[in-house]
C-alpha positions as CSV (number, residue, x, y, z in Angstrom):
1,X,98.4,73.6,100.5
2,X,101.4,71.2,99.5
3,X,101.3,72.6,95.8
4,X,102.4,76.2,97.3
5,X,104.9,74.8,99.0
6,X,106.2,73.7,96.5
7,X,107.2,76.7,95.1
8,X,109.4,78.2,97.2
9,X,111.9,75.0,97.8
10,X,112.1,74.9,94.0
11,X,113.3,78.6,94.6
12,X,115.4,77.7,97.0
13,X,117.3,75.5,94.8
14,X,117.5,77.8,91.9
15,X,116.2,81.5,91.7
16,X,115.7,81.5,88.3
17,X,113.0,79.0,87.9
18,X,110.6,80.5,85.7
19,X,107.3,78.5,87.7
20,X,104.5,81.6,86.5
21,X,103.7,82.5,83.0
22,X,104.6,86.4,82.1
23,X,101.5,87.8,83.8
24,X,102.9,86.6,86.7
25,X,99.7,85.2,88.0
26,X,99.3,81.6,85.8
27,X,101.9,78.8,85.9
28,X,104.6,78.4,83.5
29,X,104.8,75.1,82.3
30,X,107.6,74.1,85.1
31,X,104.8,75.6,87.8
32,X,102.5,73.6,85.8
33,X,104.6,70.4,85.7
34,X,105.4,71.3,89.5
35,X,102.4,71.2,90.5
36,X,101.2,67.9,88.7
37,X,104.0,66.2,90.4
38,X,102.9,67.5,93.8
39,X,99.3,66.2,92.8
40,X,100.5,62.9,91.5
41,X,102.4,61.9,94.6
42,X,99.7,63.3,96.8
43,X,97.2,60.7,94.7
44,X,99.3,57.9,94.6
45,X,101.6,58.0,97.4
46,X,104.6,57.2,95.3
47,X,107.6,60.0,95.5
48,X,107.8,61.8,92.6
49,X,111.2,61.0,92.6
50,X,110.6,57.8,91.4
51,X,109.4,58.5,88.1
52,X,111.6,59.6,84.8
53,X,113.5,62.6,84.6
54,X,112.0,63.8,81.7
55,X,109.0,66.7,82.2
56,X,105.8,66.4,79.8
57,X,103.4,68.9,80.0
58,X,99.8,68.6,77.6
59,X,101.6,66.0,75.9
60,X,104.7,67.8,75.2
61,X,108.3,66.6,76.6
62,X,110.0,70.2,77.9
63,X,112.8,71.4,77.2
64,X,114.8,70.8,80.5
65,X,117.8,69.7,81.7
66,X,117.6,66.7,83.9
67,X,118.7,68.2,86.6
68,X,116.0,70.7,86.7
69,X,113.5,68.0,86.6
70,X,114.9,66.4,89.7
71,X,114.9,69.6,91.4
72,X,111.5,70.0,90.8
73,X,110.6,66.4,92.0
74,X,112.4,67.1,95.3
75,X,110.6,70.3,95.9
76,X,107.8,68.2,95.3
77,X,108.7,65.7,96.9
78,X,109.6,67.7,100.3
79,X,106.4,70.0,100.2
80,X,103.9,66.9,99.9
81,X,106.5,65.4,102.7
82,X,106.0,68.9,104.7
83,X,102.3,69.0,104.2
84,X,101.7,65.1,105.7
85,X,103.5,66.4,108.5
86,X,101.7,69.1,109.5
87,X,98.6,67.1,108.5
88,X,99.3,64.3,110.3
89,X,99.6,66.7,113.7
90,X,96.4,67.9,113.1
91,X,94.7,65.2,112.5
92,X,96.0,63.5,116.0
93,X,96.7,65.9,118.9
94,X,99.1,65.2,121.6
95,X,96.8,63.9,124.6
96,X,98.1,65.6,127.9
């Protein structure tokens, strides 16, 4: 699933991303925003690159860097990008 995959090139980028809540189990609100990004430009086709650097979660505008929200649109970005690949393959087998 493109959402998971998401996770680990946002790691990849930056350790220290906090993307689970303290129980380790729910999102934090970056997993959170992470995730609505890789939802949002699996919906609408449009790389979430494209929108604002600014993250808003349940109305609220985080408190992050720029910087950090691009990351997370790339990782986005790439895992949605990563997922259509592999999809794509599937879907459409080489004939022999």
């Amino acid at each position: 699933m493109a959402r998971a995959g998401a996770r680990p090139g946002a790691w990849a980028e930056d350790s220290q991303l906090q993307l689970y809540g303290p129980d380790g189990y729910h999102p934090s609100e970056f997993g959170t925003y992470l995730t609505a990004l890789v939802v949002f430009e699996g919906i609408s086709g449009r790389d979430a690159g494209t929108l604002p650097a600014e993250a808003i979660v349940a109305g609220q505008t985080l408190s992050v860097s720029p910087g950090r929200v691009r990351l997370l649109q790339r990782a986005a970005h790439a895992a949605v990008a990563r997922f259509s690949a592999v999809s794509s393959s599937a879907d459409h087998p080489r004939r022999q």
